[in-house]
N, CA and C atoms as an extended XYZ file, in Angstrom:
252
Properties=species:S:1:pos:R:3:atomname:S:1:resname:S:1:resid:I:1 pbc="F F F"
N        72.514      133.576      106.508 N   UNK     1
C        73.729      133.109      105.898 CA  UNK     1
C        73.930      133.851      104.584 C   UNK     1
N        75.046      134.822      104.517 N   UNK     2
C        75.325      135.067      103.160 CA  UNK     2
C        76.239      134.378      102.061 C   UNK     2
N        75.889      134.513      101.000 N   UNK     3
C        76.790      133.437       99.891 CA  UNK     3
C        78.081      134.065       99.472 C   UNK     3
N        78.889      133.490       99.055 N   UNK     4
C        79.742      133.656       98.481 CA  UNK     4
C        80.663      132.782       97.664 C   UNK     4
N        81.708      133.562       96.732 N   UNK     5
C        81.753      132.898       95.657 CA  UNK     5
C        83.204      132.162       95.275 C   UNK     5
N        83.191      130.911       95.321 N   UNK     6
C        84.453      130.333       94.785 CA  UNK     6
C        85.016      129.912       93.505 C   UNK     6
N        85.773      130.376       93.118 N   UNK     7
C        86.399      130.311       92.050 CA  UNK     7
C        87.525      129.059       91.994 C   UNK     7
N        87.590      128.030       90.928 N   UNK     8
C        88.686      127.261       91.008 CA  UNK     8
C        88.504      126.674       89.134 C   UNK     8
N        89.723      127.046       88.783 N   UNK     9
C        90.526      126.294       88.180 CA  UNK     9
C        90.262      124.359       87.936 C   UNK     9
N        89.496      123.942       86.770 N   UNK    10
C        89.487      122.593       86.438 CA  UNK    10
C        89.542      122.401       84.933 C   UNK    10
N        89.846      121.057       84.729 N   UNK    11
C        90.425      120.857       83.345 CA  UNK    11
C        88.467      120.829       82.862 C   UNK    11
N        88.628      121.796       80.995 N   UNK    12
C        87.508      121.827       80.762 CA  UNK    12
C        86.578      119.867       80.396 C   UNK    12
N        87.403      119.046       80.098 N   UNK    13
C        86.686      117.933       79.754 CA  UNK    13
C        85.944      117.445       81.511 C   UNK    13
N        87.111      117.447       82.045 N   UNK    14
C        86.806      116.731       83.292 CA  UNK    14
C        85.033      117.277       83.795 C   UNK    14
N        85.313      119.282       83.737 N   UNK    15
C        84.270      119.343       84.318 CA  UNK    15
C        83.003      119.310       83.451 C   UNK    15
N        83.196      119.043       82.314 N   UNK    16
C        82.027      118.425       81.307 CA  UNK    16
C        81.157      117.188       81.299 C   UNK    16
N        82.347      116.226       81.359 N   UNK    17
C        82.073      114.769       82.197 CA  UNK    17
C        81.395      115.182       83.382 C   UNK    17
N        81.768      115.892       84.635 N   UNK    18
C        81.255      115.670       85.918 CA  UNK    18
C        79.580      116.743       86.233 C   UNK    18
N        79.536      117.481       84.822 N   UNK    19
C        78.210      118.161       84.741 CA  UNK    19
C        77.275      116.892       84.267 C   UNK    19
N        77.235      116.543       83.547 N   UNK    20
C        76.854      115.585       82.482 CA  UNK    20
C        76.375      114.320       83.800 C   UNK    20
N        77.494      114.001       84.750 N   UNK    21
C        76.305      112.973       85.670 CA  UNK    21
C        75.726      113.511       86.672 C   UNK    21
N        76.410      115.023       87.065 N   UNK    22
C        75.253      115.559       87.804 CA  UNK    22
C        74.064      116.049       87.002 C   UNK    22
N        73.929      116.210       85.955 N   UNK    23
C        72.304      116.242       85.758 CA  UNK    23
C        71.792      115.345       85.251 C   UNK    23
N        72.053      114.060       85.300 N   UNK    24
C        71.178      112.965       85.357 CA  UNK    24
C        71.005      112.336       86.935 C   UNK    24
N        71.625      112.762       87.774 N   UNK    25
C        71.209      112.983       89.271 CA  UNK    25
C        70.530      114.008       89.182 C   UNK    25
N        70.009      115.072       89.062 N   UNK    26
C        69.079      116.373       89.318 CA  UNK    26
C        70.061      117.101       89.801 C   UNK    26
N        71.007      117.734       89.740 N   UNK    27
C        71.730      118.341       90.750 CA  UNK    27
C        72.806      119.240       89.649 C   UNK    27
N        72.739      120.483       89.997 N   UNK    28
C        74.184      121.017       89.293 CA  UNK    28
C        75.205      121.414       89.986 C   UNK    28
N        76.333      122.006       89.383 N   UNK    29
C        77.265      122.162       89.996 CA  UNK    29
C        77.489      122.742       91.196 C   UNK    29
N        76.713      123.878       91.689 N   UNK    30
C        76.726      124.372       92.946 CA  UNK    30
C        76.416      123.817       93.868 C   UNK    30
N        75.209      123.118       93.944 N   UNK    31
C        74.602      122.116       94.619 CA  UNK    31
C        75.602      121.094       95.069 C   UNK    31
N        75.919      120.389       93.993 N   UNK    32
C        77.291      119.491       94.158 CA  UNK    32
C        78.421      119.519       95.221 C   UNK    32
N        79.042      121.037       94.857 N   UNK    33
C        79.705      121.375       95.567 CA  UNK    33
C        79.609      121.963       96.924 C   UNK    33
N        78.394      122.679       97.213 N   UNK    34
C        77.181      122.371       98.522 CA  UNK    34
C        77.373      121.320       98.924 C   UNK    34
N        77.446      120.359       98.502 N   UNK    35
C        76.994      118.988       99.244 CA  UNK    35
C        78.542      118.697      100.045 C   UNK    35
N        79.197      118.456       98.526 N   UNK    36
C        80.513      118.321       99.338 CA  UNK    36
C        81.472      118.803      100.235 C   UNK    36
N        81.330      120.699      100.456 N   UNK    37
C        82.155      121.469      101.659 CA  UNK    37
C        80.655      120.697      102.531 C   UNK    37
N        79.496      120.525      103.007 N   UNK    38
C        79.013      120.355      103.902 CA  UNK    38
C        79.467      119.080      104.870 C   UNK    38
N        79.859      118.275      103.823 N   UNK    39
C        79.769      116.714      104.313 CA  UNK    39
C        81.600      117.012      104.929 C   UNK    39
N        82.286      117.719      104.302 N   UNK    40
C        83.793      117.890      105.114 CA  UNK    40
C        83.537      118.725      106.508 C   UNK    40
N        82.242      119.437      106.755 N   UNK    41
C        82.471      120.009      107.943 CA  UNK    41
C        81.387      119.275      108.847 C   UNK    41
N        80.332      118.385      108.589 N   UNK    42
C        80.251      117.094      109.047 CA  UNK    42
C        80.819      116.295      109.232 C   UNK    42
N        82.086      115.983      108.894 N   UNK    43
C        82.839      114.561      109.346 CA  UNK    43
C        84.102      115.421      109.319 C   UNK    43
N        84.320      116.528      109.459 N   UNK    44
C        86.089      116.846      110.100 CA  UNK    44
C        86.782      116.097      109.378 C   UNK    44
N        86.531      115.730      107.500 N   UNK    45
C        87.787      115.012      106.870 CA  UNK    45
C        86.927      115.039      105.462 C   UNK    45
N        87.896      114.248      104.611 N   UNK    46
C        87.719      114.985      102.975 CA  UNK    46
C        86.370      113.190      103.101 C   UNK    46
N        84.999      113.712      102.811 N   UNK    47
C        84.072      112.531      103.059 CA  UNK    47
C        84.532      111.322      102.021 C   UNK    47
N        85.553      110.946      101.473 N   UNK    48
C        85.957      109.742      100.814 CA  UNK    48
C        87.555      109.843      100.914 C   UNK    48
N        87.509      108.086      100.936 N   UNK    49
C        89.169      107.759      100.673 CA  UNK    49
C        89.839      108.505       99.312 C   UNK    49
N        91.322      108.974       99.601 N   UNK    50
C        92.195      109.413       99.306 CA  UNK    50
C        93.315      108.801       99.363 C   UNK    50
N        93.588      107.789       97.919 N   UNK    51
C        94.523      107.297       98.051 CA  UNK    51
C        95.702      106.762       96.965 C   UNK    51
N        96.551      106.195       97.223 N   UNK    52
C        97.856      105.766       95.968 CA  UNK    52
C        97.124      104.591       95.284 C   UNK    52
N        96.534      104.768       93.665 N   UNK    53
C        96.398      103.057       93.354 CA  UNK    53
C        97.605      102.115       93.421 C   UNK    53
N        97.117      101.397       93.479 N   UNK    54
C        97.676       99.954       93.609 CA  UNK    54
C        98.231       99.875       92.103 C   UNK    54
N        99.376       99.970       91.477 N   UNK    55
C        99.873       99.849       90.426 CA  UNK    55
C        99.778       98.650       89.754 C   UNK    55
N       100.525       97.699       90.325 N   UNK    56
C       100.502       96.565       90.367 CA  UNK    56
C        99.442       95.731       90.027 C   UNK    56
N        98.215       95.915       90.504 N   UNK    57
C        96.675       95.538       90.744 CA  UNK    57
C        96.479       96.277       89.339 C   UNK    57
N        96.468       97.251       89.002 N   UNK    58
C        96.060       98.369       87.730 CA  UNK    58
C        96.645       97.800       86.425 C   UNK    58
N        97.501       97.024       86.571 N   UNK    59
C        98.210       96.414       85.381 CA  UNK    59
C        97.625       95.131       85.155 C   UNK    59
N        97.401       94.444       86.530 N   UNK    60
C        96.965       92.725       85.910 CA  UNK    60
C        95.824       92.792       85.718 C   UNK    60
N        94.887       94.230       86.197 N   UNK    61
C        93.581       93.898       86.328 CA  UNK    61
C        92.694       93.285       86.645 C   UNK    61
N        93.332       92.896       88.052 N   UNK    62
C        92.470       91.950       88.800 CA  UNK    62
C        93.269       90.490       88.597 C   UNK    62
N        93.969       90.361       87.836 N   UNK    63
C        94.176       88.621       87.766 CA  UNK    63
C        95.369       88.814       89.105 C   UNK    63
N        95.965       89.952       90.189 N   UNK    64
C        96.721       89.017       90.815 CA  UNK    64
C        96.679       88.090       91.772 C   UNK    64
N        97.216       87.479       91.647 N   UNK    65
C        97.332       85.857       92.101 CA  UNK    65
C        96.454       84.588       91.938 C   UNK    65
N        95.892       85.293       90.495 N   UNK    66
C        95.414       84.145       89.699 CA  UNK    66
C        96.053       83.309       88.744 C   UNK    66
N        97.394       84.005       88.582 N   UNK    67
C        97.968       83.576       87.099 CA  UNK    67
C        98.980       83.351       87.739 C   UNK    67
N        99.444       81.492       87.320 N   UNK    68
C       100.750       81.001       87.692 CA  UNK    68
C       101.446       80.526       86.120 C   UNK    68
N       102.934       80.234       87.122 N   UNK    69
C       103.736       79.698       85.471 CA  UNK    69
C       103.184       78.164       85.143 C   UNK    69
N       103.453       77.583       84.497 N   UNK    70
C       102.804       75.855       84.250 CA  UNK    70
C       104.140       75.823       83.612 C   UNK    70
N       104.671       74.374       84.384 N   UNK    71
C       106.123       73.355       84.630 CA  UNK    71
C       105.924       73.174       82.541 C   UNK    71
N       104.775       72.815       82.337 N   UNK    72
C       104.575       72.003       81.193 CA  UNK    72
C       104.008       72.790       80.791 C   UNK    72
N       103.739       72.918       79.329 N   UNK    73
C       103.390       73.931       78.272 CA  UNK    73
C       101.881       72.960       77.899 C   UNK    73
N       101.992       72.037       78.159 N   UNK    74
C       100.570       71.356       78.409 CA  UNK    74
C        99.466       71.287       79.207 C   UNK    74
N        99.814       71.801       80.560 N   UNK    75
C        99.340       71.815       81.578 CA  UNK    75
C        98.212       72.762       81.240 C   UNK    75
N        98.684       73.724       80.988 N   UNK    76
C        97.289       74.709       80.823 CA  UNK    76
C        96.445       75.138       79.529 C   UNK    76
N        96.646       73.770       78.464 N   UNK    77
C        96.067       73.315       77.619 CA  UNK    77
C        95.194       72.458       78.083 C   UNK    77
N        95.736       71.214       78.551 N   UNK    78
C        94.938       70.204       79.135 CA  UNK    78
C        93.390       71.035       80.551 C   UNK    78
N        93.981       72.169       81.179 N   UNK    79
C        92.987       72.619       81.723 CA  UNK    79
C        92.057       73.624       81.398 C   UNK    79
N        92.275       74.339       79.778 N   UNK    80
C        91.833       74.826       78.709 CA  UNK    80
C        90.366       73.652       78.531 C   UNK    80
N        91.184       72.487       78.305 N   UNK    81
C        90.169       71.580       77.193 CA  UNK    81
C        88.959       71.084       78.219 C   UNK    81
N        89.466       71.001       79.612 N   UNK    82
C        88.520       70.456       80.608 CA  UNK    82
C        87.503       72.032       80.969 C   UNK    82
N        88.026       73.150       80.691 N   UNK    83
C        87.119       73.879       80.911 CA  UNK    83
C        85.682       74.280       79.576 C   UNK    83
N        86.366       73.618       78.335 N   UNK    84
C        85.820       73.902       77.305 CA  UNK    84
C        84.635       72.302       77.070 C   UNK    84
């Protein structure tokens, strides 16, 4: 097998950050990227989801459909004081 060499274009912080946890895994960048064209021609697809966040979800941070309105401005005082 002979090597050869890819060249690509990344923002310099990003790939600072992403050196930085590959070598507290043991692993540098080539390797890395070894791993990852291997695992796309093992599974015939990009080996992780690819997808739109959830905006919505990204804003409440988790509270949706935890947080309702209260009829009474007391209501969620009174269940304040029972949790306290």
């Amino acid at each position: 097998m002979s090597a050869t060499n890819i060249n690509i274009r990344t923002d310099s912080e990003l790939k600072a950050k992403a050196q930085s946890v590959l070598t507290d895994l043991g692993l540098d960048m080539s390797t890395a990227i070894n791993v990852f064209l291997n695992q796309i021609v093992y599974r015939q697809a990009i080996p992780f989801d690819i997808s739109k966040p959830d905006i919505k979800a990204a804003k409440l941070g988790g509270w949706e459909g935890k947080i309702k309105m209260a009829v009474d401005f007391n209501e969620p005082m009174e269940e304040f004081k029972e949790y306290m």
